[in-house]
N, C-alpha and C positions, 0 to 999 in steps of 0.2 A: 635480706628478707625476700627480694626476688627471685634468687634462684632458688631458695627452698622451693616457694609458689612454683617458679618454672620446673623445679623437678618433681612436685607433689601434682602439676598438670599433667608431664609426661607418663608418671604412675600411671594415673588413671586412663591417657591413651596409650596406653603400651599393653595392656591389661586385657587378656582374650573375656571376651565376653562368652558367658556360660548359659546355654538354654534354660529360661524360668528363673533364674537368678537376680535379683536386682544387683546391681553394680555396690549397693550402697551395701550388700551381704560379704562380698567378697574380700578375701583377705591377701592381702601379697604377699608375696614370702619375706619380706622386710619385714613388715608388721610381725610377721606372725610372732618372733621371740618377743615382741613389745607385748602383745597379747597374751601368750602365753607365762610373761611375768607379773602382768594385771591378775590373770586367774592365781597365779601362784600366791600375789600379795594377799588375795580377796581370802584364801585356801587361810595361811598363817593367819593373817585377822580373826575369822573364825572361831580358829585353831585357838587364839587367845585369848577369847572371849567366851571360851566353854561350848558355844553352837556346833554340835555335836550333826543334826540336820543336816545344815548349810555345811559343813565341810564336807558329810559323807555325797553330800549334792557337786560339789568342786571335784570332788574325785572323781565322782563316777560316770558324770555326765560332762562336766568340761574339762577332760583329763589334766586336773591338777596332779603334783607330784608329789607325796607325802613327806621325801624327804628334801623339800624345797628349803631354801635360807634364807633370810634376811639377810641386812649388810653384814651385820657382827657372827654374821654365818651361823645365829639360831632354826636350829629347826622348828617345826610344829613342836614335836617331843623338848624340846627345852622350855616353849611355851606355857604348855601344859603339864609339866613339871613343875616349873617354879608357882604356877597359879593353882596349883593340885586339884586339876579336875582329873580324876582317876578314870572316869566313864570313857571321856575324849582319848587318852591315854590306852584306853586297853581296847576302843577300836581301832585306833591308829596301829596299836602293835600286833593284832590278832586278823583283822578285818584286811587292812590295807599296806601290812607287813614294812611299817617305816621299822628304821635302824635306830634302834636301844639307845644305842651309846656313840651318836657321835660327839665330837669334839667341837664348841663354836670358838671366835679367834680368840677367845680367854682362857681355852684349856679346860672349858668345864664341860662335865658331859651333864642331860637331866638327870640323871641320878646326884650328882654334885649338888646344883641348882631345887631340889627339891632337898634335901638334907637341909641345904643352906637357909631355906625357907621356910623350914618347919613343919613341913606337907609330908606326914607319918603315912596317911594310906595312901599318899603317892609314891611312895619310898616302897611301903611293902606291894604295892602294885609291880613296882619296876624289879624289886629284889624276885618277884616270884615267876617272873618272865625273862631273867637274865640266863644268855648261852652260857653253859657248860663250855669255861676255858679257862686256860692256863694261865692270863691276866685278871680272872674277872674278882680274886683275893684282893688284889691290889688296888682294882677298882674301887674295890666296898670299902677297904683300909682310907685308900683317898679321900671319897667320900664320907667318912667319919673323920679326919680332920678338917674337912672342909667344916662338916657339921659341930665341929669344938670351936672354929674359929668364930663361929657364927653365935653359939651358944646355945647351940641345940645340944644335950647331953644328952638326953633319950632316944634320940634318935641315933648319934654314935655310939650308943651301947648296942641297938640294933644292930647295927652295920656292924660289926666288930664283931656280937655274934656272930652273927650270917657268915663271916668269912670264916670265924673260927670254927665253925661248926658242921660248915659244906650248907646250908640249908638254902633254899631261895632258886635251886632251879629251875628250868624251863619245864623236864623231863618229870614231877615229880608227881604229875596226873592226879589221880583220888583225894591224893593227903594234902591237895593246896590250899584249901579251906583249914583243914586243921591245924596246918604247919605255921600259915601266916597267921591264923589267931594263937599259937603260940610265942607270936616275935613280939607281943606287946607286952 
């Protein structure tokens, strides 16, 4: 316990002092990754609680990172997948351009995690924002056994189309409104 004290003393006199500054504003560079994963936690909490405000507030003004993780390596977008707020979801993907589809340490992507949960306008939110690629068949295929195993059938018939059919991408401007109330 002492020498943390004698190193958190020395911190603080080691520490250049800045005109107009309180000492007690100041961040060392040690902190800072400490701080920086406080803002990040405060970002996903948010994130998972629908507060749509407060996260666009963590982004923008205390540069949180959109596609930050927690332990199990969930992002926001897994969050807000599995809990289908679709609003929180299509500013994070539109607004603040986090990543669709990653992977947390389970192998699931949100798209997976919303299938599995039942969250249908989280599903066609994500289907109608998903890149145009050469995996993203296999994605959807995925993601509808995810969604049999789980016992969403409505939702793997979605997904099933969509692959089958080409429908659901990024590119497909005017007709997204039409296309996704046809996927019901």
């Amino acid at each position: 316990m002492k020498t943390l004290e004698a190193s958190a003393r020395r911190i603080r006199i080691t520490m250049p002092r800045l005109r107009g500054v309180p000492s007690s504003l100041m961040i060392h560079p040690e902190d800072y990754t400490v701080q920086m994963r406080l803002i990040n936690n405060e970002f996903l909490k948010a994130a998972a609680l629908g507060k749509v405000n407060e996260a666009d507030r963590l982004l923008s003004s205390m540069d949180a990172v959109p596609d930050a993780v927690d332990m199990d390596l969930n992002t926001a977008m897994h969050h807000v997948a599995v809990r289908g707020f679709t609003e929180m979801g299509s500013r994070l993907l539109d607004n603040w351009k986090a990543v669709i589809n990653p992977l947390n340490r389970f192998n699931f992507t949100p798209l997976d995690l919303s299938s599995a949960a039942g969250k249908t306008a989280t599903v066609k939110m994500l289907l109608v924002r998903y890149p145009n690629s050469g995996t993203m068949n296999a994605q959807f295929l995925k993601a509808a056994k995810v969604a049999d195993d789980y016992g969403q059938a409505a939702i793997a018939a979605i997904l099933r189309r969509t692959a089958k059919e080409g429908v659901g991408f990024l590119n497909m401007g005017a007709q997204v409104p039409a296309r996704t109330a046809s996927l019901v």
